[in-house]
C-alpha positions as CSV (number, residue, x, y, z in Angstrom):
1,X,-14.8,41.1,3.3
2,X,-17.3,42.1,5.8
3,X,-20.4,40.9,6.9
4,X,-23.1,41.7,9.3
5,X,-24.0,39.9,12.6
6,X,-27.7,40.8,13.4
7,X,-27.5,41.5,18.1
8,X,-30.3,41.0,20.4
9,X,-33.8,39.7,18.9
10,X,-32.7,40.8,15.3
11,X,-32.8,39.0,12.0
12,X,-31.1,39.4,8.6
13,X,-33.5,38.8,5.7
14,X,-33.6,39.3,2.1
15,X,-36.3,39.9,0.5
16,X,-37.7,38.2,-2.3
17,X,-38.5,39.3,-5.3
18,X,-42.4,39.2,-6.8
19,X,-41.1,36.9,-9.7
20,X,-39.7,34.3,-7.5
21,X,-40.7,30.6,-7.0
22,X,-42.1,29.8,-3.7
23,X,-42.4,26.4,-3.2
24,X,-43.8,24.6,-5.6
25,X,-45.8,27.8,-7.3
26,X,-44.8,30.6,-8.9
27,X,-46.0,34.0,-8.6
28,X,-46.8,35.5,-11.6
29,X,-45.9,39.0,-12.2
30,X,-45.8,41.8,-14.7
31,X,-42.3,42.7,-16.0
32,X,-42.7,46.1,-14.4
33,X,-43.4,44.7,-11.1
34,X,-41.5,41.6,-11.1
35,X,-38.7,42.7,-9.2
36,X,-40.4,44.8,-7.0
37,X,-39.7,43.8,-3.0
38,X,-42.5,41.6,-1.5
39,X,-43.6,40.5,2.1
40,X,-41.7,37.2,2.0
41,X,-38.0,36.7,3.0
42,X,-35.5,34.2,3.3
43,X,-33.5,34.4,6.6
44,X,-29.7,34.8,6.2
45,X,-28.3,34.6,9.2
46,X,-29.7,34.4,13.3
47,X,-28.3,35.7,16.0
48,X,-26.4,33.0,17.8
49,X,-28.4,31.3,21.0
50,X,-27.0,32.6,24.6
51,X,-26.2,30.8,27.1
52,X,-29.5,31.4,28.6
53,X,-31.6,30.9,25.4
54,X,-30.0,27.2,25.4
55,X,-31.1,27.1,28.9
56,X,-34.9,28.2,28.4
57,X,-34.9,26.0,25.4
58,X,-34.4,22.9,27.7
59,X,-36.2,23.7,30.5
60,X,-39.2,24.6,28.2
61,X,-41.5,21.9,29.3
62,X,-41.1,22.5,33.1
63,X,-41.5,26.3,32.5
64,X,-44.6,26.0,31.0
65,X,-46.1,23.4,33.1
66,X,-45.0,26.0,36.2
67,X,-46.4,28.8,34.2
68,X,-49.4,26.8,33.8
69,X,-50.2,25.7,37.2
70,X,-49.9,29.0,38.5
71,X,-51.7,30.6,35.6
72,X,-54.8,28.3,37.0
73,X,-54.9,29.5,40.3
74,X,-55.5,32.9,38.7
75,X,-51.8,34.0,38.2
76,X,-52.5,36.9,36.0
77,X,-48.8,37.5,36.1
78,X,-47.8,33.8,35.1
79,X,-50.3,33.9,32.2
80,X,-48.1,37.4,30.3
81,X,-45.1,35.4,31.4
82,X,-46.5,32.1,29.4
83,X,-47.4,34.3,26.1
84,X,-44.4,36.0,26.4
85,X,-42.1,32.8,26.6
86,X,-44.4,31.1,23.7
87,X,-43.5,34.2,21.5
88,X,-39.6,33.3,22.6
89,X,-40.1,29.7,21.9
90,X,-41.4,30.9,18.3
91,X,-38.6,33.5,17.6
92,X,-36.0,31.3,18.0
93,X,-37.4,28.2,16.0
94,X,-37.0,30.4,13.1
95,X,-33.5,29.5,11.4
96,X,-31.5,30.2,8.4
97,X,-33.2,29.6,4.8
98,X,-36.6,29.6,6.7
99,X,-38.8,31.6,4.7
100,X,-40.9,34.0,7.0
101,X,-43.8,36.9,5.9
102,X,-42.6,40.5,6.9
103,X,-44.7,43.9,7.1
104,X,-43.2,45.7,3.7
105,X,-42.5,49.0,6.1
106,X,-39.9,47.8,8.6
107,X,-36.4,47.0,8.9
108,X,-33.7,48.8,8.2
109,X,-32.6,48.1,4.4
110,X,-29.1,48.3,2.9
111,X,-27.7,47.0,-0.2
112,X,-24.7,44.1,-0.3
113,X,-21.8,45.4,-1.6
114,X,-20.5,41.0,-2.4
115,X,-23.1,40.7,-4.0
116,X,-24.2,43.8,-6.1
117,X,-28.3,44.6,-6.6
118,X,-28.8,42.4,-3.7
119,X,-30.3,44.3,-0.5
120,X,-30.4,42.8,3.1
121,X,-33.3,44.1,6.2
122,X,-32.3,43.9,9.2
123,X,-35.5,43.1,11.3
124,X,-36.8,42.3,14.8
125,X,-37.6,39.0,15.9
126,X,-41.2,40.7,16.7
127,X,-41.2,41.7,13.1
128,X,-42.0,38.2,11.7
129,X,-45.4,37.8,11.0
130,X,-45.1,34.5,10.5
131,X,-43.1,31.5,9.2
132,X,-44.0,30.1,5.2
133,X,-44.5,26.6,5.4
134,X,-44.8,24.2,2.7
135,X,-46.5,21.4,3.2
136,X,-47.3,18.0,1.5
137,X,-50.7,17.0,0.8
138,X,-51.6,13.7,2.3
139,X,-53.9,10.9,1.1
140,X,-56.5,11.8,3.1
141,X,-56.5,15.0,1.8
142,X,-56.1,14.2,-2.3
143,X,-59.5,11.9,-1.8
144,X,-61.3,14.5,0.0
145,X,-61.2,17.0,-2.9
């Protein structure tokens, strides 16, 4: 059996499908279009973290207080490096069975041969437009409505 290991700042996704549940909803489709490909996907597998990734990840907090201070003093420098190590700190929260929203143009599809009529994207980490979060309504927010 073989399988895929995404390298550098790449994902594995698959797609879902218009007729699939997200959360709590469903999205309600037309037979013709219901298993057409959408901009949601569920992650399959992440690359694994690097030595240095692990190390970033804990020294987070001193980075970007560093980052920070010098970004203050007028750092232009120090302020790319701080959006650029947010973005990292975002790319590698995302983990497998996360749902994420992609752009329907990119990646490089291909169909899984386990699993026939399944297809997998193989997509950059920059690629995620963002992450699908479910969340619960609150008390506070039930009585506001």
């Amino acid at each position: 059996m073989k399988k895929i290991i995404p390298f550098g700042s790449r994902l594995l996704v698959k797609r879902q499908k218009i007729g699939n549940k997200l959360g709590t909803g469903l999205i309600i489709a037309s037979d013709e279009t219901a298993e057409r490909p959408t901009d949601l996907a569920t992650v399959v597998h992440t690359p694994d973290r690097s030595f240095a990734d692990l190390a970033l990840i804990q020294e987070a907090e001193a980075i970007i207080t560093a980052l920070t201070n010098h970004a203050k003093g007028g750092d232009s420098m120090a302020l790319e490096a701080l959006i650029k190590f947010n973005d990292f700190l975002k790319a590698k929260s995302i983990k497998v069975g996360d749902t994420v929203m992609i752009s329907k143009y990119i990646g490089t599809d291909f169909h899984d041969n386990v699993n026939p009529g399944e297809s997998l994207t193989l997509v950059l980490e920059q690629d995620i437009i963002g992450l699908v979060i479910t969340q619960k309504e609150t008390a506070c927010q039930t009585t506001e409505k």
